[in-house]
MARDOSE-905310 format. One record per residue (C-alpha): residue number from 1; residue in one letter; chain; z, y, x. Coordinates in Angstrom, 1 decimal. Layout:
pos code unit Z Y X
NUM a A Z Y X .
...
//
This chain:
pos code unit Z Y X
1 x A -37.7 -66.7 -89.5 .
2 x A -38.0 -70.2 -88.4 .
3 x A -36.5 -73.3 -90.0 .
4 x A -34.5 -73.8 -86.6 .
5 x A -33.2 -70.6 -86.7 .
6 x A -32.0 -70.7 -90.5 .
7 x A -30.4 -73.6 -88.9 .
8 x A -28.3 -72.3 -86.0 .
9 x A -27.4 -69.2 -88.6 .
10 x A -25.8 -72.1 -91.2 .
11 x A -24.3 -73.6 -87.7 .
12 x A -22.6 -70.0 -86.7 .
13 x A -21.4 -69.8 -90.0 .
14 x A -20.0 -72.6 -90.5 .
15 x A -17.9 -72.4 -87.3 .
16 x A -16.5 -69.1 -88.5 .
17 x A -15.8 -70.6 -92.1 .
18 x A -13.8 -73.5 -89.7 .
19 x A -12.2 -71.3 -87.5 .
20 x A -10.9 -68.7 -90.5 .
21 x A -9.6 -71.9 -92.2 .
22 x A -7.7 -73.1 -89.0 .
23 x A -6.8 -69.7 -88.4 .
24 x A -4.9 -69.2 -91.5 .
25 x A -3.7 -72.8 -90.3 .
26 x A -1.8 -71.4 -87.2 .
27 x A -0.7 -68.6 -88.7 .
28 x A 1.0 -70.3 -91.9 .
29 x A 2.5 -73.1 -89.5 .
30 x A 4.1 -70.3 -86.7 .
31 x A 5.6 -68.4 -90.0 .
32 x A 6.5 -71.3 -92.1 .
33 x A 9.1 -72.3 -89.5 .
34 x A 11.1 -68.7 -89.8 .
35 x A 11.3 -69.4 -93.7 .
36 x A 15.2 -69.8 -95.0 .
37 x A 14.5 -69.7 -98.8 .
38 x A 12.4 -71.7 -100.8 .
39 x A 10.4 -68.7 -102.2 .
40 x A 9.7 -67.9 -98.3 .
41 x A 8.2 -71.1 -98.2 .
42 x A 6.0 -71.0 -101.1 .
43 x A 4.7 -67.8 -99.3 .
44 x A 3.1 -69.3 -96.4 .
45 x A 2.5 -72.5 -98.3 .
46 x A -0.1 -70.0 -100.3 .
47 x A -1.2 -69.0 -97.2 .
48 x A -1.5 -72.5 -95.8 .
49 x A -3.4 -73.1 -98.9 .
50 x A -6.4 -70.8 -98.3 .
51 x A -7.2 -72.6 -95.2 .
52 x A -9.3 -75.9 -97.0 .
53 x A -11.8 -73.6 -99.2 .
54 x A -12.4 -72.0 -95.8 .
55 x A -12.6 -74.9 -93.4 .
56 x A -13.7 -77.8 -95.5 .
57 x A -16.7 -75.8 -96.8 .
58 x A -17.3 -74.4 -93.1 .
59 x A -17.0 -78.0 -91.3 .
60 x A -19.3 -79.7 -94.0 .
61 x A -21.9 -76.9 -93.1 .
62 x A -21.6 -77.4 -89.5 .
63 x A -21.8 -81.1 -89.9 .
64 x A -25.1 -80.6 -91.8 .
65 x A -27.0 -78.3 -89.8 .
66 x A -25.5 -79.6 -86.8 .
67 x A -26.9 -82.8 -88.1 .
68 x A -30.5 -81.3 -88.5 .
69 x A -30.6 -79.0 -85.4 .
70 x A -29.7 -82.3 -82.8 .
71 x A -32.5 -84.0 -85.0 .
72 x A -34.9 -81.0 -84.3 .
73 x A -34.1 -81.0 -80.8 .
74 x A -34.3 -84.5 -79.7 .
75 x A -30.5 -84.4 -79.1 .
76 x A -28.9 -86.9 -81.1 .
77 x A -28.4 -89.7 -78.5 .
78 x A -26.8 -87.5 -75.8 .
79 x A -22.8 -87.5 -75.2 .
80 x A -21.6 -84.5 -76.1 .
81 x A -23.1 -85.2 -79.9 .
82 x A -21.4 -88.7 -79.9 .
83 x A -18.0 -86.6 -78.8 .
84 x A -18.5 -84.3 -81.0 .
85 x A -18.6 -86.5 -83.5 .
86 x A -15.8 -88.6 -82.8 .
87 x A -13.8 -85.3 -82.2 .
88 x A -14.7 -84.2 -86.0 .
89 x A -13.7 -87.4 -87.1 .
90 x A -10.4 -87.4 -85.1 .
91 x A -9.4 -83.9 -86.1 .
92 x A -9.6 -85.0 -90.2 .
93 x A -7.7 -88.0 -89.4 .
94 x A -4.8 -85.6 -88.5 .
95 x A -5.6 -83.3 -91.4 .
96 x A -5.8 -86.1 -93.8 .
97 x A -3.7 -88.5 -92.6 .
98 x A -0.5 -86.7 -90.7 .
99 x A -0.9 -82.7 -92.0 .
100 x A -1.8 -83.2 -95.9 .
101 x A 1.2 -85.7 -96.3 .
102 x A 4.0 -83.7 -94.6 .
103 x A 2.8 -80.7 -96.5 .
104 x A 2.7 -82.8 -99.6 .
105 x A 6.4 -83.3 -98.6 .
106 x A 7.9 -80.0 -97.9 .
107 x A 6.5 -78.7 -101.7 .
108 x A 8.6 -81.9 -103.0 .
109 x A 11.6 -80.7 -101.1 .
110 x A 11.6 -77.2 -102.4 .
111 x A 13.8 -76.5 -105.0 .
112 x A 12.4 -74.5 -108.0 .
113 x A 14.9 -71.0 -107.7 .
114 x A 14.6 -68.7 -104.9 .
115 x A 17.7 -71.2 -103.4 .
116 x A 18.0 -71.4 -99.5 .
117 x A 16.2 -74.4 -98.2 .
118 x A 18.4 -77.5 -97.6 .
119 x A 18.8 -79.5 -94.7 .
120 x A 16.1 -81.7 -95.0 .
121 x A 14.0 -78.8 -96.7 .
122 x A 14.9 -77.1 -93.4 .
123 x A 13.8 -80.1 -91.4 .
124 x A 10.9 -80.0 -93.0 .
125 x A 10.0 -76.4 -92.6 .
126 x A 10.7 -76.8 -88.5 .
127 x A 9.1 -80.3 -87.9 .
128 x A 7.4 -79.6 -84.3 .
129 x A 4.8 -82.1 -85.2 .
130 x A 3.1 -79.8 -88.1 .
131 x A 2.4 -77.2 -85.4 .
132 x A 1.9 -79.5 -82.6 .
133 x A -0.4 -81.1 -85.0 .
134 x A -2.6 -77.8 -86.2 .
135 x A -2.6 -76.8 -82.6 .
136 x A -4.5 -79.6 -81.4 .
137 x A -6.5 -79.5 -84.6 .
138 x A -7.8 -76.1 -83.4 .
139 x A -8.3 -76.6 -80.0 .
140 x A -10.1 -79.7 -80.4 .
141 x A -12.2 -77.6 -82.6 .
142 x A -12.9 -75.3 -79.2 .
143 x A -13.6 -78.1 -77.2 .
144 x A -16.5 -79.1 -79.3 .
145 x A -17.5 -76.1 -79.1 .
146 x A -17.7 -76.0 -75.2 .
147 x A -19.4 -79.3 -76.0 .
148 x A -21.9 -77.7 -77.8 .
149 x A -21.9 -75.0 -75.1 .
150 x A -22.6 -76.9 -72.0 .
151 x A -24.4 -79.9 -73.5 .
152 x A -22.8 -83.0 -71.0 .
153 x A -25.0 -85.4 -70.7 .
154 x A -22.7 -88.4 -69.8 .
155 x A -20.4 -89.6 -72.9 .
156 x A -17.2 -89.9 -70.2 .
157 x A -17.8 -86.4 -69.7 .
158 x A -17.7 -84.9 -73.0 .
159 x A -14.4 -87.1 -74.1 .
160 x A -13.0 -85.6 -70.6 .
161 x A -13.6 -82.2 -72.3 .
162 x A -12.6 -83.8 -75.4 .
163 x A -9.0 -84.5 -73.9 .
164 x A -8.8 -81.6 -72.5 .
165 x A -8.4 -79.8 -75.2 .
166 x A -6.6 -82.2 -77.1 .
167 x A -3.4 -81.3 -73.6 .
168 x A -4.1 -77.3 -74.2 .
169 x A -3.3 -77.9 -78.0 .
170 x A -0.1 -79.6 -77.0 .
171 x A 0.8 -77.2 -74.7 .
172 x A -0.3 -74.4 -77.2 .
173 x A 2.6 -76.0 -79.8 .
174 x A 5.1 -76.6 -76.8 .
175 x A 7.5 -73.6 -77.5 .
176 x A 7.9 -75.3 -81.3 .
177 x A 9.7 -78.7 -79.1 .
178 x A 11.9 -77.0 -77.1 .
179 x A 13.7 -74.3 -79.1 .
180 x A 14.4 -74.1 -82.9 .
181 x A 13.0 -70.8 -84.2 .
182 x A 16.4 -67.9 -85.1 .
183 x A 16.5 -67.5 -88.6 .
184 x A 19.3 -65.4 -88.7 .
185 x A 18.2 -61.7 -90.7 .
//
């Protein structure tokens, strides 16, 4: 075994470490909004939980040995490694700056009995933006991917592509705009 290919292994696997994490992401968001009690919330919110010690260790290993595979390769001034880069740093901006907080938010506004959720509990609980959010999060996450995939040369392409998945994510949480999810038994 070669140095390089220790290297794309550690890449692989931290892509699946990211993808489980955003995986349990999706999930926990698309069930979270059904939730009618506070102890249905804390639920998914355990769910939801699991995602970081999955993702953060998987996209800190795919930052590394992304890092030292460009380096081996010669690759590090091309676009789709600029994109990608900006895309990584764009996708924690939303987990840091817009998910974190409004999960921070919804465990403040949960009562500590079993209760049904209040209104702004329930507000909270089927916010569109927390899916629309994760949604882009993950497909922005398969569009650097297909960066890493096709290799663009031109920066202009690669944020195309970049874009591109950023609309699919969208449309991926459109459902959550238009219709509140029935919570009835």
């Amino acid at each position: 075994m070669t140095p390089y290919t220790i290297g794309l292994f550690l890449h692989f696997l931290g892509m699946a470490g990211l993808f489980v994490g955003y995986g349990l992401e999706w999930t926990a968001s698309s069930l979270l909004r059904y939730s009618t009690t506070s102890g249905q919330v804390r639920s998914w919110l355990r769910v939801y939980r699991f995602s970081l010690p999955a993702s953060g260790p998987g996209l800190l290993i795919l930052i590394l040995s992304g890092g030292y595979l460009a380096s081996v390769t010669g690759s590090m001034k091309q676009g789709w490694i600029e994109a990608s880069l900006a895309g990584i740093a764009f996708a924690l901006g939303i987990g840091f700056v817009l998910v974190l907080p409004r999960m921070k938010a919804l465990r403040a506004a949960l009562p500590e009995s079993d209760a049904p959720l209040s209104e702004k509990g329930r507000a909270l609980v089927q916010d569109p933006m927390m899916v629309t959010l994760i949604r882009v999060r993950a497909m922005l996450a398969l569009g650097i991917v297909l960066l890493m995939t096709a290799k663009p040369q031109a920066l202009s392409s690669s944020l195309f592509i970049l874009l591109g998945s950023i609309v699919v994510g969208m449309l991926c949480a459109a459902t959550s705009w238009s219709a509140r999810p029935d919570v009835r038994g």
